[in-house]
N, C-alpha and C positions, 0 to 999 in steps of 0.2 A: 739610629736615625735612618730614614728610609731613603735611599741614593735618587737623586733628584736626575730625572730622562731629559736628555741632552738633546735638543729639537738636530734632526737628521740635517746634516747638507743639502740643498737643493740646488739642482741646475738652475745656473741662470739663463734670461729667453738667448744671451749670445753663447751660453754654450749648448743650447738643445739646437740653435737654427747652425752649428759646425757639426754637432754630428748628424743633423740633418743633413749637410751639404756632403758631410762625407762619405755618408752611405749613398749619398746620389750620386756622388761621382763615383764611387766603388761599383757602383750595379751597372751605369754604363759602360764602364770600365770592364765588367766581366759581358757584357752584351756586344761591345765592339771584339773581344778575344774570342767569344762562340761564334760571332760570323768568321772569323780571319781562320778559325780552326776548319770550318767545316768548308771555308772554300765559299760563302754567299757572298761574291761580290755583290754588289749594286745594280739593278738592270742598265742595260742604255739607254738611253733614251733619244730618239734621232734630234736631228735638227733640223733634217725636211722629210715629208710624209716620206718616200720611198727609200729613207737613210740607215734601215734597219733589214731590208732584203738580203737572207742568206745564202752564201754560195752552197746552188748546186749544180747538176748536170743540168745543160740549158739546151739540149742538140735538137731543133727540129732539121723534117725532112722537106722535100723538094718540093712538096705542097705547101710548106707551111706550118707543120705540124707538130705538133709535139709528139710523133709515133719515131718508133724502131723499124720502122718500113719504109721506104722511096716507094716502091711501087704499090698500090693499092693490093690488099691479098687478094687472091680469087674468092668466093664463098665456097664454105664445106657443106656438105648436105646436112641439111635440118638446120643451119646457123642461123641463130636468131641477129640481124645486127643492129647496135644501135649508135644514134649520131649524140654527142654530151658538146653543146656549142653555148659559147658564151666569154666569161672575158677573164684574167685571172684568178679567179676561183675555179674555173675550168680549168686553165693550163695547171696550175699548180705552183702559183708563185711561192717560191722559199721553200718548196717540199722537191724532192726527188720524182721521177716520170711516174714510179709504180706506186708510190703514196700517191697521187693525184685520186680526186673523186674519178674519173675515169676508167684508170685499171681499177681503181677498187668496186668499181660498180660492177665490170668483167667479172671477176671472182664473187661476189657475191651473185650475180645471175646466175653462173657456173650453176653455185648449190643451188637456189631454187628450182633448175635445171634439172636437177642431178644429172649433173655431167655433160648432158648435151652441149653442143659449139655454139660459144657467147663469140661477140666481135665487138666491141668497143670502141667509140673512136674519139681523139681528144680534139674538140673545133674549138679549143680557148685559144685566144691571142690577148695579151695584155693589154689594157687600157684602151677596149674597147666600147664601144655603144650599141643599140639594138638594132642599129639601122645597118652598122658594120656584117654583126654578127647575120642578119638574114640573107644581106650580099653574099659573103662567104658561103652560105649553107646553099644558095641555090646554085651557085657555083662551081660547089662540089657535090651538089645531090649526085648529078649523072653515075661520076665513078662511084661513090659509096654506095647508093644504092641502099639505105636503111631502111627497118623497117616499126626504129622507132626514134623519135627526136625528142630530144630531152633540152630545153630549154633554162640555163640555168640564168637567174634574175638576182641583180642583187639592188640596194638604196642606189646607189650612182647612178642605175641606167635611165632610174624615173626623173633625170634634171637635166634641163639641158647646157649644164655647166661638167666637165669632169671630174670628180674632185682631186684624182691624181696632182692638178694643177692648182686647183681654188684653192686645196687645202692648206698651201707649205706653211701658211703662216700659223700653223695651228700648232706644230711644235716649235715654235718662238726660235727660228734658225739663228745664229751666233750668238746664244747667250753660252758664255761660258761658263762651266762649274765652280764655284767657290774654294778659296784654297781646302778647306775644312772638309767640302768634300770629296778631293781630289785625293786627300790621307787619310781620310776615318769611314770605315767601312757602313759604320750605322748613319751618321753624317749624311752618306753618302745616300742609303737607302732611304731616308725620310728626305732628304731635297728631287731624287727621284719620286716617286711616290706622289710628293707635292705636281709638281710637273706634269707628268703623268696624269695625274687627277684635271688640271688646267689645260690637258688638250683634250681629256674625255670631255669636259664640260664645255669647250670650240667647238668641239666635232659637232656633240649633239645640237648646239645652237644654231650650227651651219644647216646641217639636215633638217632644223625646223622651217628654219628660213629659206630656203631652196627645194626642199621635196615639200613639206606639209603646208607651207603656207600657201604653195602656189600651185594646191591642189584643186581642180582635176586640172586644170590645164596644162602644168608641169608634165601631167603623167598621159596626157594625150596622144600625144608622136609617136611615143614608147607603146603605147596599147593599140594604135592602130598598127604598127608594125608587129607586133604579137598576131593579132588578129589573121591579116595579111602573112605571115608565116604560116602561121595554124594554116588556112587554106594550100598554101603550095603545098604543105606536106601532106597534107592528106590527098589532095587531088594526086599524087605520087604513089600513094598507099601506104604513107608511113602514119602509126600513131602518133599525138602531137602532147607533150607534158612538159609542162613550167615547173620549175624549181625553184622556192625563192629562199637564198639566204637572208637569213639575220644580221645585226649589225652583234659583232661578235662580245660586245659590253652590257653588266647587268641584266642578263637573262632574264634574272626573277624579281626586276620593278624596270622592267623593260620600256625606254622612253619614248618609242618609235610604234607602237601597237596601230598606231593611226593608220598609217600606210599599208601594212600587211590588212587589215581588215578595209582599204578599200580594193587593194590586188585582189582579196578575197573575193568582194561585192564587183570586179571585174569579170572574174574566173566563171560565176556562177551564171552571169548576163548572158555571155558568151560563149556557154558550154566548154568553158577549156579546164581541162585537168590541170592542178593545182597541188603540189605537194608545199606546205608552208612550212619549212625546216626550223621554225623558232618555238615550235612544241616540242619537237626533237631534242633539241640543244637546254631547255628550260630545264633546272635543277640539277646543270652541270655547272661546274666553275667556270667561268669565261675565259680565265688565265688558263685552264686546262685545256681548254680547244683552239687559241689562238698563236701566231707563230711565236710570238716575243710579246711581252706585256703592250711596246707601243705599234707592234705589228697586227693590224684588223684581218688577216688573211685568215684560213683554217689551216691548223696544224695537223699530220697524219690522220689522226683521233678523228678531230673534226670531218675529215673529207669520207674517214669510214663512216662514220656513222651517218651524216648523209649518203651515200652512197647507200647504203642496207635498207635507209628509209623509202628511198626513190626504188631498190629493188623489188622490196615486199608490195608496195603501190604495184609496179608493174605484175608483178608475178599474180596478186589481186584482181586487176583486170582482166588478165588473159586465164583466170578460173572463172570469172564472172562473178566477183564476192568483192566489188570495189564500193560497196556503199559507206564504208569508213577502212582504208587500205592502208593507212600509216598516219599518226597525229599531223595536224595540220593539214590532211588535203581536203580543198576547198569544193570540188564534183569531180562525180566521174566521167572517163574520159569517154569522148562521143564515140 
């Protein structure tokens, strides 16, 4: 007689949806223990825009300055010098004096140089404006004495709001962390992350509404003092070039293009040189050029490679081969 097949056991839906739940909590389980192994805390995330600024050396001189010098050096023979003014991304917020775009633009002259006496000088002061930054520069044109002025530009200068100030509500100051993510490392990272996402999406809404919406007028003040600069330093004999950083988020579906292409359709009116640093920066990671995920400053990285880009520009003009000197510049310089 032929042994009659005994229909197999089958899970039921409540035992497929436990070992469902078990391998889910098993694989988080092993995702919280790979961060705690390797050390990935969670970023921080500030609670007011400037809550994440890194200690470093902060020593300016008796000017004012972020240099290693009180007194102004003498020039050496053949020194090319030039003036780097503008407002924390010139100083070097959260980076050290020789990470700053500044010396690093020194050293890179150096080599296009070869070796010839570069002089660089740092005219960043923090949480400034364009109207600040041209006071200052004519202020100390006498002693410096440059022979080239480098203008660095970023989104803040084109409003007449600072956002140092406007912004604090953007990282939702005294929300506390959850208990959940105060003890679990992954917890921790996906409630950052959330956050983090909800101030990038403040930020940019801010910037729409205060730089682009209330374009050209916004950008008025700021461009006639452009303007009005470019003149002093050339009636001086220095050459005159703009620098414009990027907002250091999403590079490559970048929300802010509006602005840099009318800086652009500024530069070109006006005959001013134009390096637009957000061709430069495009098909890097943004978290890799930025000080801290919720910090928009540049990190070392970042301030090199502007810096190299504004060098190759300049070393460009002065061969006479600046009809495209470095991505992003908008004309060559008069």
């Amino acid at each position: 007689m032929p042994a009659v097949e005994r229909p197999r056991p089958t899970a039921t839906l409540a035992q497929r949806a436990r070992l469902a739940l078990a391998a889910t909590v098993l694989g988080l389980a092993l995702v919280e223990l790979g961060l705690r192994a390797v050390g990935a805390a969670p970023p921080a995330v500030p609670g007011l825009a400037d809550d994440d600024r890194l200690r470093v050396t902060n020593r300016v001189n008796a000017l004012g300055l972020r240099e290693d010098w009180d007194a102004v050096p003498p020039r050496r023979p053949g020194e090319l010098r030039v003036a780097v003014l503008g407002d924390s991304f010139v100083y070097g917020e959260s980076v050290e004096r020789d990470e700053a775009l500044p010396a690093q633009l020194e050293t890179a002259l150096a080599a296009h140089r070869g070796g010839a006496p570069v002089r660089v000088f740092n005219l960043g002061v923090c949480d400034n404006g364009t109207a600040q930054e041209a006071a200052r520069y004519r202020a100390l044109q006498p002693a410096l004495q440059p022979d080239v002025l480098v203008l660095v530009a970023y989104l803040n200068d084109f409003t007449r709001t600072n956002p140092a100030y406007a912004l604090r509500d953007i990282y939702e100051p005294g929300v506390e962390r959850s208990w959940a993510a105060r003890h679990s490392y992954l917890v921790g990272h996906l409630a950052a992350r959330w956050r983090l996402r909800r101030a990038r999406e403040r930020t940019i809404a801010w910037y729409r509404a205060s730089v682009l919406a209330g374009m050209p007028a916004e950008f008025a003040p700021a461009g006639a003092e452009i303007v009005a600069l470019r003149d002093f330093a050339e009636a001086r004999g220095a050459r005159f070039v703009v620098a414009f950083f990027p907002w250091l988020y999403d590079l490559d579906a970048y929300p802010l293009d509006a602005l840099h292409a009318h800086l652009g359709a500024f530069a070109r009116a006006h005959g001013i040189a134009l390096v637009d640093l957000l061709e430069v920066f495009r098909g890097h990671g943004d978290e890799a050029l930025r000080v801290s995920p919720a910090n928009e400053h540049p990190n070392p990285r970042a301030h090199r490679m502007a810096a190299e880009a504004i060098a190759r520009f300049l070393a460009n003009v002065s061969s006479g081969t600046a009809a495209t000197p470095a991505p992003g510049s908008a004309a060559p310089a008069r």
